[in-house]
N, C-alpha and C positions, 0 to 999 in steps of 0.2 A: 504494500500500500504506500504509492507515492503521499507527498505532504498535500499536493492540488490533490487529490483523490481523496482527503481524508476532512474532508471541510464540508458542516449539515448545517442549516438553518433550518432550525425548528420553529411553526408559527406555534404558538402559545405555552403557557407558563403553568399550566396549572396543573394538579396533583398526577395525571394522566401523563401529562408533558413531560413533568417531572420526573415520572419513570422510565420516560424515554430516553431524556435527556440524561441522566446518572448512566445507565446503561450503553449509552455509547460514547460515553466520556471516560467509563472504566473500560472501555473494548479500543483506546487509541481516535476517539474522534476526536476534532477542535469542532464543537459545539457554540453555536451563537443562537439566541432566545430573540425572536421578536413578539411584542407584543403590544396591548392594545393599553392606554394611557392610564387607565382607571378601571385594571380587570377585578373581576367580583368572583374571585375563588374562594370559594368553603373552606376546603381544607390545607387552610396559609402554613400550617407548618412544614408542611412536604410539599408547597409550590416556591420554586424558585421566582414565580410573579412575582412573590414579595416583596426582593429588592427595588422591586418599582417603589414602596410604601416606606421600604428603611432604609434605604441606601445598600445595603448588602445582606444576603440571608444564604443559610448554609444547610443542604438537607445529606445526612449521611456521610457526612463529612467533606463536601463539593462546594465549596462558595460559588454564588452568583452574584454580579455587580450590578446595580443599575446604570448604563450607559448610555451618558446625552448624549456625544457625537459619534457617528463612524468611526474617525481618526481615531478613537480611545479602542477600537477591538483588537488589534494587533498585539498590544501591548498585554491587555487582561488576558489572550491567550496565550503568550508567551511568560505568563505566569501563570498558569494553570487554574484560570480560572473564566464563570461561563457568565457574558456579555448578558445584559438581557437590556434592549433597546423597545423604544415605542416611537422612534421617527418612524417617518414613511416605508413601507416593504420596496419598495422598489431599490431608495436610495440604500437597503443594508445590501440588499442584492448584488449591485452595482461596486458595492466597496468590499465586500468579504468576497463576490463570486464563488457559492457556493456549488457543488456540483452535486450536492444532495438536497433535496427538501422535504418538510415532512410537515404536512399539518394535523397537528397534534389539540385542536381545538373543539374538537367533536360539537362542532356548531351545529349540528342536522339540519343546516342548511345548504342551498345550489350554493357549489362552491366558485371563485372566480379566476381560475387558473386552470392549465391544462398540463398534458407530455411535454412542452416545451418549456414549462418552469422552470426546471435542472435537468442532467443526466440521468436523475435516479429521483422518480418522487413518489413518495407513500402519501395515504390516506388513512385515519383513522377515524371508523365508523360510517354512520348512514351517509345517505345523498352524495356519495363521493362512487363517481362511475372509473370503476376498473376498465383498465385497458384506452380509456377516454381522457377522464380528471386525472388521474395517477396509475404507473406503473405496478403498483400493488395497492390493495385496500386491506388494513385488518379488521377483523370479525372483534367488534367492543363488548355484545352482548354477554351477559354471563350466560355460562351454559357451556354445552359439551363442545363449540366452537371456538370457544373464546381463543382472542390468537393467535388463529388461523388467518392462513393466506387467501387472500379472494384476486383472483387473475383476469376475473372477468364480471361486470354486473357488481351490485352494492353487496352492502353487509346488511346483514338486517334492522328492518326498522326500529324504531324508539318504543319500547313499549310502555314509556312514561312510570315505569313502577321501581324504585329502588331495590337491590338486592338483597336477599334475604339473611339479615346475621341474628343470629341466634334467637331465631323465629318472627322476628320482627322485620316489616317492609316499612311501608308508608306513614308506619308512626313513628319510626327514628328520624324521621327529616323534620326541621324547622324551618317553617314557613312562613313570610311577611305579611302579616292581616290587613296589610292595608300598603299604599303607595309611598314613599317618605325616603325617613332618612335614619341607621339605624345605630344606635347606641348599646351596647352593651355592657353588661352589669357581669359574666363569668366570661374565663379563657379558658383556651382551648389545654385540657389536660384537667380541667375540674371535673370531679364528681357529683353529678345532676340527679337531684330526686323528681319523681314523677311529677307531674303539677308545677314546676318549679318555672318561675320567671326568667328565662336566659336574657334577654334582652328587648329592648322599645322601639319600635319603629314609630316613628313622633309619641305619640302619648299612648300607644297599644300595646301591650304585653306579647312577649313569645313564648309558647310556654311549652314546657317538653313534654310529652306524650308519656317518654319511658323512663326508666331509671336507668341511669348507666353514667358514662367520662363522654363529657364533649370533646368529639373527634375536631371538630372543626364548625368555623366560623366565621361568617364574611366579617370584612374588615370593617371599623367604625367610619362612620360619617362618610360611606358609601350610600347613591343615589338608588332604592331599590323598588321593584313594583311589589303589587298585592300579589300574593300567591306564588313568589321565587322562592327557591329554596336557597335558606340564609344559613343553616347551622344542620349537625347531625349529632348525635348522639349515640353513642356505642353500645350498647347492652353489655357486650362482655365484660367492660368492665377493666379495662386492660389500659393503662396509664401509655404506656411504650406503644402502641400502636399508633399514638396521637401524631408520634415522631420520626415514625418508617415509613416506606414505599409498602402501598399495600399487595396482596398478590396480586388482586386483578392488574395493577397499573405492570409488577414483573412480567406479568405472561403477556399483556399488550407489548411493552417492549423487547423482550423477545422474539416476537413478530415480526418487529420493525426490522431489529438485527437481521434478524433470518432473510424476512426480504431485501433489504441493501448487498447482502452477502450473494442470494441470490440471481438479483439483478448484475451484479458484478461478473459471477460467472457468464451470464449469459452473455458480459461484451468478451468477456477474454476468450469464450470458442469463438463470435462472431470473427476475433482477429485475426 
């Protein structure tokens, strides 16, 4: 692996990204993060977005910088560490020349890029057309697909339901009763009782469903609507989980690997 062969711009930052992003930073990538000015991830301890909110944040032992200009990525990855920008996509494009891409923002929306973004560009999750949008799509859903290669055609749709941990779906999520702006009263690694007030979105209580450690929580005085999910809540009960890559996010990035490594061989027979 040449140095030009080893350079990914990942679009987004969040706990997903994040596992991608660690995962080919420990496989020899120089990894650069773009992302959106004021992104709204739940689970800020294992998203390197963060360093957009504190200047630097470190998941696993990987520092990520927030970086105002281009001319500043050279440098943070000559010290081993990962860029995370919210200028324009085009202008990081333009200055890092990446020959990998990877959007990592599982937006389940039409995406606005095609084969000719990079060399090597992955998809992760719906609405992203295999073979069209990106040279590989990975499968996000939980389930007996989860990160799998998809070569042609999407991954499966959103089924809007959270995953199920230790019996509990839709009532470990923490949701915004109303439109605003959101405050919070615990951080993420507290021990939450049932009924309990996590935080206010303007004058409205959040109140958690279950008992268990808040895994995660959007950041304060984030702009957010009624009905986003703003926090989650862990049943198990498990302090260090709040702090790891979780397994879904390992076996999506494992997919990613698997696909770049893939896509690789397939130029080196074309040669």
């Amino acid at each position: 692996m040449t140095e030009t062969q080893n350079k990914v711009l990942v679009r987004g930052g969040g706990d997903l990204a994040t596992a991608v992003i660690q995962k080919l930073f420990k496989s020899g990538f120089k990894v650069v993060v773009s992302e959106l000015e004021n992104p709204k991830m739940v689970r800020r301890t294992v998203s390197f977005s963060s360093a957009i909110y504190e200047g630097t944040h470190s998941v696993e032992g990987i520092e990520a910088i927030y970086c105002k200009h281009v001319d500043e990525i050279d440098v943070l990855l000559n010290a081993n560490k990962i860029p995370v920008l919210t200028c324009n996509e085009d202008v990081i494009m333009e200055a890092f020349k990446p020959d990998i891409f990877v959007d990592a923002t599982l937006s389940k929306k039409k995406v606005n890029y095609s084969l000719d973004k990079a060399e090597i560009v992955v998809g992760l999750g719906p609405e992203i057309n295999a073979g069209v949008d990106a040279h590989v799509v990975i499968e996000t859903a939980r389930g007996h697909d989860l990160g799998r290669l998809i070569f042609a055609g999407y991954a499966k749709e959103n089924t809007h339901c959270p995953g199920d941990i230790a019996g509990y779906t839709t009532e470990r999520v923490l949701r915004s009763p109303c439109d605003g702006v959101i405050k919070s009263l615990k951080r993420i690694g507290d021990h939450i009782e049932k009924n309990e007030t996590i935080a206010f979105v303007n004058d409205m209580p959040v109140i958690s469903q279950v008992e268990g450690v808040l895994r995660g929580l959007i950041h304060d005085n984030v702009e957010i609507t009624k009905g986003m999910k703003v926090g989650d809540v862990d049943p198990r009960g498990i302090t260090e989980y709040c702090y790891t890559i979780s397994e879904k996010g390992r076996n999506i990035a494992g997919g990613v690997l698997e696909a770049i490594l893939w896509r690789r061989d397939v130029f080196s027979k074309a040669d």
